[in-house]
C-alpha angles and dihedrals in degrees: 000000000000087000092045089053091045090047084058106044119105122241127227091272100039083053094046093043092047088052094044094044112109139183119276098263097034103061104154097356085118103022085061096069080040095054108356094050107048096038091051097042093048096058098039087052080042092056087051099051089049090042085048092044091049097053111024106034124135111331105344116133091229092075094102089062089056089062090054096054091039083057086040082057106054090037080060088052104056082040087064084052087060100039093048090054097059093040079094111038113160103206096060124034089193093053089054093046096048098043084048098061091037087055090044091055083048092056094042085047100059097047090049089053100041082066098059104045084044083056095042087054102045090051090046099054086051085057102043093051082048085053102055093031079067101043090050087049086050095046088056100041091051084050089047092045089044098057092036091054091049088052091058093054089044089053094039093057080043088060095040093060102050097046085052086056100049084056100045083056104046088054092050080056103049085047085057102056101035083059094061100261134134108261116203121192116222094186087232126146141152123255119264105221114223111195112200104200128252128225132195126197114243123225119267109237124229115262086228134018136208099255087054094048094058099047082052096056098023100094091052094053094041082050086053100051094050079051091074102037086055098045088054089049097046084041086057091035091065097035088057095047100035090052097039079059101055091046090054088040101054088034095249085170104070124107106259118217102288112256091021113120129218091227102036110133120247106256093050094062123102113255120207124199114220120228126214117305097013093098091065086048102049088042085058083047097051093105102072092034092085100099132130091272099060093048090050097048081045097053084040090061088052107045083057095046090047087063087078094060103051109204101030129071136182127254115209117198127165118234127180107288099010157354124299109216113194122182103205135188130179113250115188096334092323143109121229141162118255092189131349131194136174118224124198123239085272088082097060090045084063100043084109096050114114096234088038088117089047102054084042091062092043089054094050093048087051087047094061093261108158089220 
């Protein structure tokens, strides 16, 4: 029994490759907010935070403008939320392919920038240790200079003195003996003071300092960190146009049968059988029949047809004019297409009729599906 149970346990890589598995069609879809999210979103939090200790640290007046970057940060951070979702955007393949390299020169930027700030912080620290290693060795040699100097004033009125002394007392002599008296010399004298001068060495001073080192590099790292705040907005710019496009294009705006849901399921929606005369007319119609709904009937047929063929799935996109179909497979890890058509806009007209799933099948077939 206990072999049984350790023939059956997973090992670490059976475990990491189970948790990481994920259906044909959504490959990375949810691996991107496991590795892409929080690697993008870090450095881009750790940007903020260098940015924040270069410029607003201690005492520094600029402090004010750390806790900007550090909100700029965390405003960067929810945007990559928004631009990873629509990486893979299933109603435009050239939305999800744009906002995917987009994202992609994001994620090289920050690293590359957190490089640089990590660079520019780490030179900065050396500096800023040079520059108070030499305040604290001009400090001491002020303090050295300062009592020194006060010694040499002490020793000149010293010698002042003396020497004031040795000639108050050769005049008394020379008073003496011009008065008659006997004059005896003792040989005293006072002694005469020789200073020889003192020098201190003075305290080499750093060839740069800290404060020159970050108004030479201050308009680069001010210029990075306007890099990542314009590739999110052109990331959301084109977002924002490409979808506003393919609304217009696939007529998103126009008013859906009232009660029908976008995500109703195929065999709960009402059918209606045309009568005679009504095909010509809903073929005339087929424009303006290209809404969400349609699309979404349409991706619901396949995905039942594709049941039969296990391994491979449809794809559905609307394209001016029509409808692309794709039949796809994974080959060696990738993704191609089997067969691919484009429908008009008549295919979506005719997604309610009773025998819709029928004449699907018999146009796939006529197009070279292997169905």
């Amino acid at each position: 029994m206990a072999n049984n149970q350790t023939k059956n346990k997973l090992s670490f890589g059976q475990r990491i490759n189970r948790w990481l598995d994920e259906e044909p069609g959504r490959i990375f879809k949810d691996g991107k907010w496991r590795f892409w999210f929080p690697m993008l979103c870090g450095f881009g939090i750790l940007n903020a935070l260098l940015t924040a200790s270069v410029f607003g640290s201690g005492d520094n007046p600029q402090t004010f403008m750390g806790a900007i970057v550090l909100s700029v940060g965390a405003l960067l951070a929810w945007l990559a939320v928004g631009t990873l979702h629509y990486s893979d955007s299933e109603d435009d393949e050239k939305l999800a392919r744009g906002v995917s390299a987009l994202d992609s020169i994001a994620l090289l930027f920050v690293v590359a920038h957190f490089c640089f700030l990590l660079w520019i912080q780490g030179h900065l620290w050396i500096l800023q240790e040079a520059d108070k290693k030499f305040e604290d060795q001009a400090k001491a040699y002020n303090e050295s200079a300062l009592a020194i100097s006060s010694n040499a004033v002490k020793i000149a009125q010293s010698v002042e003195k003396a020497a004031k002394m040795n000639n108050d007392a050769a005049y008394q002599t020379r008073k003496a003996a011009e008065a008659g008296a006997a004059v005896r010399s003792s040989g005293a004298q006072f002694p005469s003071l020789s200073v020889a001068p003192i020098t201190l060495a003075e305290p080499e001073r750093p060839q740069q300092t800290a404060a020159q080192f970050l108004a030479e590099w201050d308009w680069w790292v001010r210029m990075t960190n306007f890099g990542e705040l314009a590739l999110a907005a052109i990331t959301l710019i084109f977002i924002r146009n490409r979808s506003a496009r393919q609304n217009a294009q696939y007529g998103l705006r126009l008013p859906v049968a009232t009660g029908a849901s976008l995500r109703q399921p195929v065999a709960t929606m009402p059918l209606v059988a045309p009568v005679a005369g009504q095909r010509q007319k809903t073929a005339q119609s087929a424009a303006v029949a290209t809404g969400a709904r349609p699309l979404t009937v349409l991706r619901e047929h396949l995905r039942e047809i594709a049941k039969g063929h296990p391994g491979r799935w449809f794809k559905a996109d609307l394209i001016k004019g029509g409808v692309a179909v794709r039949l796809c497979e994974r080959q060696q890890g990738r993704e191609v297409n089997v067969a691919q058509t484009r429908q008009s806009a008549k295919l979506l007209a005719e997604v309610d009729w009773p025998d819709f799933r029928e004449r699907l099948i018999a146009e796939l077939k006529r197009q070279g599906f292997p169905i």
